[in-house]
N, C-alpha and C positions, 0 to 999 in steps of 0.2 A: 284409391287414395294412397300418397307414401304415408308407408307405415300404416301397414292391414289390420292394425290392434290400437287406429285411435277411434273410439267411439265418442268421442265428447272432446269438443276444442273450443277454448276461450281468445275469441278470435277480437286484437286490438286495434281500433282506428285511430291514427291521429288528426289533429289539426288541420295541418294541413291538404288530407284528403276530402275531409268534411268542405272546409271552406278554400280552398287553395289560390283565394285573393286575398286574402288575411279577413274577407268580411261574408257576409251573407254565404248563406250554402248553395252546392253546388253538388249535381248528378257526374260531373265529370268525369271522376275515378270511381265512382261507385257502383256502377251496373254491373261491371266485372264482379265485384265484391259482393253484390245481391243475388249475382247468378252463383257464385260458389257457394254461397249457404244455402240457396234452392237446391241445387247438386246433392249438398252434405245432407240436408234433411230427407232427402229423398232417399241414401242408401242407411239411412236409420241412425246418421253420425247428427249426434245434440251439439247446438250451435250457442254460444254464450259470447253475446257481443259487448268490449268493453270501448264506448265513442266518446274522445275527445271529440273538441268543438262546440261548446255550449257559447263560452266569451265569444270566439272569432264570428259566430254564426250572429251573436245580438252587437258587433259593434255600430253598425249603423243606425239600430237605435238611440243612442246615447250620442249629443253632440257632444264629444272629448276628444282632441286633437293631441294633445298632448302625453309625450310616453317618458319616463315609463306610467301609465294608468295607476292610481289609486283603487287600494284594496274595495271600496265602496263601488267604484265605478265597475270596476271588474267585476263584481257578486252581480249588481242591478244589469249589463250586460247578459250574464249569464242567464238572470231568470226570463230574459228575452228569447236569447239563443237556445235556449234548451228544449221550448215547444219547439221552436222553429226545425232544428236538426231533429227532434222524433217526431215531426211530421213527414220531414224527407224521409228518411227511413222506411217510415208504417205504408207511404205513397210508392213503396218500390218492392213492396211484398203484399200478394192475395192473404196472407195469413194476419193474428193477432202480435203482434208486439207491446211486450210489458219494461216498462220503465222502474227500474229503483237506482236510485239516487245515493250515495253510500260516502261516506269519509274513512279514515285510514282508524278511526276511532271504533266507529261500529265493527271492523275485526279485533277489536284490543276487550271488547266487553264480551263477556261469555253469551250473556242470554241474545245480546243482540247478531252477535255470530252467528247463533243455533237458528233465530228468525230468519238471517239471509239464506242460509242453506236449505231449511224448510219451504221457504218462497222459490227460492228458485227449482228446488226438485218439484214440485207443483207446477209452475209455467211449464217445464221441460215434458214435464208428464201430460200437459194439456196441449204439448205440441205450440208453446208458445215460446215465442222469441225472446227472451231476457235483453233487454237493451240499456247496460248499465255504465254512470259515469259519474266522477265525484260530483258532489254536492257542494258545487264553487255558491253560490248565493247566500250559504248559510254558512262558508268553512270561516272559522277564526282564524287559523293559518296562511301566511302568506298562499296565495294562487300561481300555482304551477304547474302547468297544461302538461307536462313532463309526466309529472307524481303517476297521471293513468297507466304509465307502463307498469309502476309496480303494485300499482290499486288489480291490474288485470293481473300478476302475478298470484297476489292475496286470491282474488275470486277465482282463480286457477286451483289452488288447494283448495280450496272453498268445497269444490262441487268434483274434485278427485279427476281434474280433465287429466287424457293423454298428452296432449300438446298446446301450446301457449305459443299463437302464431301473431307474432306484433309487426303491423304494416306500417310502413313510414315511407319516405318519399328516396332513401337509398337503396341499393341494391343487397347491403349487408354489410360486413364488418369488413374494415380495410386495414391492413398492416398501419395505413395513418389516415390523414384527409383528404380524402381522393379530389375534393374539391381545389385541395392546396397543392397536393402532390403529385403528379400524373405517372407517376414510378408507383405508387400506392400496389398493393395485391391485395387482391379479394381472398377472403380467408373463409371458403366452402364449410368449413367442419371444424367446431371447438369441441374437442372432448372435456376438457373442462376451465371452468373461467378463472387464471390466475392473475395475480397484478400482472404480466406482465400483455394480459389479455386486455385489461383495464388501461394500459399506457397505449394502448392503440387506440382508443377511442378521443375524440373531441368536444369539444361544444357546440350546441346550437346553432344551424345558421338561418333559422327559419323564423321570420319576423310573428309568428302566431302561437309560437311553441318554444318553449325552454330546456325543455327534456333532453333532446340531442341523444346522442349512443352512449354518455354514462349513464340514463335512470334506464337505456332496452336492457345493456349489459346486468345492470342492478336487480332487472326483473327476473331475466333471463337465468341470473346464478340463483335467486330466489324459488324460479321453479325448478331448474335440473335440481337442487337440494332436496326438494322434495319429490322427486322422481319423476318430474316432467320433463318432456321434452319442448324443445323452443327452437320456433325462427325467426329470424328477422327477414324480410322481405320487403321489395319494392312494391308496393297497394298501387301505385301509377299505373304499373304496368296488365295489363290483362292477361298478358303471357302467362306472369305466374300466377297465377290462378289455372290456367289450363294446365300449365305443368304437373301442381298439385292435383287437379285432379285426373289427371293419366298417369298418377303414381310415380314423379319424378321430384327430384329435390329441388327448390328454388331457394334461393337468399342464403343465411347463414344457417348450419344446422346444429344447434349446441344441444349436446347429447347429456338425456339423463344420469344422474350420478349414482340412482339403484333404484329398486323396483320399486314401483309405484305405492302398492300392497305396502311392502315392506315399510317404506319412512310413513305411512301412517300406524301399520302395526309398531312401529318401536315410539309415534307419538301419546299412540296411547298407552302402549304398556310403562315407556318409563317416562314421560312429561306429564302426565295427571297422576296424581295420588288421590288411590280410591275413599269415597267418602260412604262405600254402605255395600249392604250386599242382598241380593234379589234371589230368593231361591224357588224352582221352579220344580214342575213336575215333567212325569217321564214323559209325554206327549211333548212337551215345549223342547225339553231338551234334545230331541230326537231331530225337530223342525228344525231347531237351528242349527245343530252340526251335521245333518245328514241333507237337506233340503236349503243351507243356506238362506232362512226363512228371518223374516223380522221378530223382535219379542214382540208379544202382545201379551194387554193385561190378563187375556183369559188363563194361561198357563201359568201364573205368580203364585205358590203358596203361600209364601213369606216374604214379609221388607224389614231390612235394618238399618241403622244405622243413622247418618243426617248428612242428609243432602239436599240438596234445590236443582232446579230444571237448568240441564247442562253438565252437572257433575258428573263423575266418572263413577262407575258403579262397579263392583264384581259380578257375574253371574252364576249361580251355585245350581248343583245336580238334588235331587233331591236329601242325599247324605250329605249335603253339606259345602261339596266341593268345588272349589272354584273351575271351570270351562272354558269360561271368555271373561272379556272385560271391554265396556262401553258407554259411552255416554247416554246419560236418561232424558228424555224429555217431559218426566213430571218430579215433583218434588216429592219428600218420602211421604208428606202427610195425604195428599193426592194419590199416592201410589200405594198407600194404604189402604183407601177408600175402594179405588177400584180392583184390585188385585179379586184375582176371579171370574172379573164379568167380560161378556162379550163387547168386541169396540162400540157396538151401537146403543149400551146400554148406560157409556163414557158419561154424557151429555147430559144423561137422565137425573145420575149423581153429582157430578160438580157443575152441571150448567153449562158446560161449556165443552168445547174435544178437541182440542188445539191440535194433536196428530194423534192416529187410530194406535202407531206403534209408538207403546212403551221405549225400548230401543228402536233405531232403524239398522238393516244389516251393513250399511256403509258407516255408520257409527259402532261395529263392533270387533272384537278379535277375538275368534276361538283360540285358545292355547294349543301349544303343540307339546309333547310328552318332557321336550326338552327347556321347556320356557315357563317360571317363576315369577310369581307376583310377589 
């Protein structure tokens, strides 16, 4: 694979691949793209697919002739199009594929954030295919088959991917409209996206899609910010898929802006303000800074403070001291309850065991000798 340290890619389909007559779907360009994520699962790289195509796939159901389409006609479209394209899909993989359905809202709410990344490390852990795309049938927002670039950006943070590969029907970023221009140059490698990155790009030319090269670029500065890498690639072509997988560069390659690690360690140490503090014993504290281990309730001495499922927590040594700092997935009164017992005994006490780990280790940051809370 290029780039021997991506274990996890949130891989984007548009529109126009899905349906590429503007209606009903089509295997077309897709088998190339079925066979790269067989590839990537195969050498143990997790695969997170974000598929436009839900409207373009159901327009035939709906006699509307007339464009531009009403917000209603578009939703009812879509709840057509939407079995239709995760049927294709599920028809072109031996394996399970999981549908969640998501708007630009569900990452703006805390708890319901903490949900999608829970689900999704579950599918992934189950060796299931996440097959995610907004939720056009129910969005109150005008419909913009586009927005998926930056919905796959969001679920790119989401789940800590390496790279954020968004397939479209061009080859990558061109000094202008290679359509308009035929002097145009192809621009291999953005080290980083500045306006004047942003004035090469155009609008739209694709009757089933909106998005065009402002919402890839939009997405694309969204992931390098947070230390992902991204390309823009031609999904038409089979090539690049072969390239990618013989370790070679295809499309545009816009290069992370710092380490991965890192823009989530500085999200959590300085964008959440801690709301309690979790102290632990010398076993737990051992697991997690020497073994990279999850908290679990069994190691909790003590809980303070007030918080709810999602907050950002301290984690303290048994004197007291703060270690790490991360996000909880029970609330303090909950965390109260169980503090002590084994995960299986979770269930026994509150009825319920929404995840075994208290923290999970991708939700936390050990301190380093030089770094204050």
């Amino acid at each position: 694979m290029l780039g021997q340290n991506w274990q996890r890619i949130v891989l984007k389909v548009g529109s126009a691949l899905i349906a590429p007559e503007g209606h009903e779907c089509s295997t077309r360009y897709l088998l190339a793209l079925a066979r790269f994520i067989n590839e990537c699962r195969l050498q143990n790289i997790d695969v997170i697919l974000v598929s436009s195509g839900g409207v373009a796939a159901g327009r035939n159901a709906i006699a509307f002739k007339h464009q531009p389409l009403p917000i209603p006609v578009k939703q009812a479209m879509a709840s057509v199009g939407q079995y239709k394209m995760m049927n294709l899909w599920q028809n072109l993989f031996d394996f399970h594929c999981g549908q969640l359905l998501l708007t630009h809202d569900d990452f703006n709410n805390r708890r319901r954030y903490l949900n999608i990344q829970n689900t999704l490390r579950t599918l992934l852990d189950n060796q299931i295919l996440p097959i995610i795309n907004e939720n056009d049938s129910v969005a109150t927002a005008e419909l913009k088959l586009g927005d998926n670039d930056n919905l796959a950006a969001l679920v790119a943070t989401a789940v800590d991917a390496d790279v954020l590969i968004i397939c479209t029907d061009i080859d990558g970023l061109y000094s202008s409209n290679p359509r308009n221009n035929p002097d145009a140059r192809f621009i291999e490698t953005v080290e980083q996206i500045t306006p004047d990155v942003f004035a090469m790009a155009g609008g739209s030319h694709h009757h089933v899609g909106t998005g065009g090269m402002v919402t890839k670029l939009q997405a694309a500065q969204k992931a390098t910010q947070q230390g992902i890498d991204t390309l823009i690639v031609n999904g038409q072509k089979a090539t690049v898929f072969e390239a990618l997988l013989a370790g070679k560069q295809a499309g545009t390659l816009f290069r992370r802006q710092q380490d991965r690690l890192s823009a989530k360690k500085h999200w959590l140490l300085h964008g959440l303000k801690s709301q309690g503090e979790i102290k632990l014993d010398t076993g737990a504290v051992q697991a997690l800074q020497k073994q990279g281990a999850s908290l679990l309730a069994k190691g909790i001495l003590a809980v303070s403070g007030h918080f709810d499922k999602g907050d950002a927590v301290l984690v303290c040594d048994e004197q007291g001291q703060p270690f790490a700092k991360g996000t909880c997935q029970y609330p303090v009164a909950e965390l109260n309850r169980i503090k002590g017992l084994h995960s299986q005994e979770i269930a026994n006490v509150l009825g319920y065991c929404p995840r075994e780990e208290v923290i999970h280790r991708n939700d936390m940051v050990l301190f380093t000798a030089a770094e204050s809370v």
